[in-house]
C-alpha positions in Angstrom: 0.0 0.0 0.0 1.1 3.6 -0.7 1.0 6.3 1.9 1.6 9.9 1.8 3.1 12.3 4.9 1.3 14.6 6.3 3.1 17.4 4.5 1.8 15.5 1.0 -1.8 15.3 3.0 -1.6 18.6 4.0 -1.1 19.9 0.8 -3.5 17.8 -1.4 -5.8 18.9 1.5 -5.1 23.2 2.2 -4.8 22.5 5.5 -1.8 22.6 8.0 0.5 19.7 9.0 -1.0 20.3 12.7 -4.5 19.3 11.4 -3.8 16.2 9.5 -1.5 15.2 13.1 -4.2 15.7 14.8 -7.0 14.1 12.7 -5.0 10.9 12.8 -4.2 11.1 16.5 -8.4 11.1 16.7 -8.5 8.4 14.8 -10.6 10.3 11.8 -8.5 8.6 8.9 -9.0 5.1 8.2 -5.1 3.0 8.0 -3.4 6.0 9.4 -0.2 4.6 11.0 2.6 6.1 12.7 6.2 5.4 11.9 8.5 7.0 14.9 7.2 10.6 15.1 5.5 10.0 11.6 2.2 9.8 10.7 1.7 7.6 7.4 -1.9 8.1 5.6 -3.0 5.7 2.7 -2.8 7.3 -0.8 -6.7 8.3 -2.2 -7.9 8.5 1.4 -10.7 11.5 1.5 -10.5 14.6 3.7 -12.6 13.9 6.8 -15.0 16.6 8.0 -13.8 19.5 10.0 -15.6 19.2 13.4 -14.7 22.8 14.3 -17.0 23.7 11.0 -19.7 21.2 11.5 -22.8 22.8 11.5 -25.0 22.9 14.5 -29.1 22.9 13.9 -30.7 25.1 16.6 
């Protein structure tokens, strides 16, 4: 399988480095793995949603 850093993620994605960390460290991206300090995210996997920016029905 082919993975992609989280700089590549971060990138593909317009977010920060921090973000894509932190969305595997929640457990958000499906195969995420982490090599030493790390993170490894399978190629083709989708950008999850942004919790911060989920919308909340009165």
């Amino acid at each position: 399988m082919d993975y992609m850093t989280t700089a590549q993620c971060a990138k593909l994605w317009n977010i920060s480095q921090r973000r894509v960390a932190i969305y595997c460290h929640d457990g958000r991206i499906d195969g995420a793995v982490i090599m030493g300090k790390t993170w490894l995210i399978p190629k083709g996997t989708k950008k999850p949603i942004d919790p911060r920016k989920a919308r909340k029905d009165k």
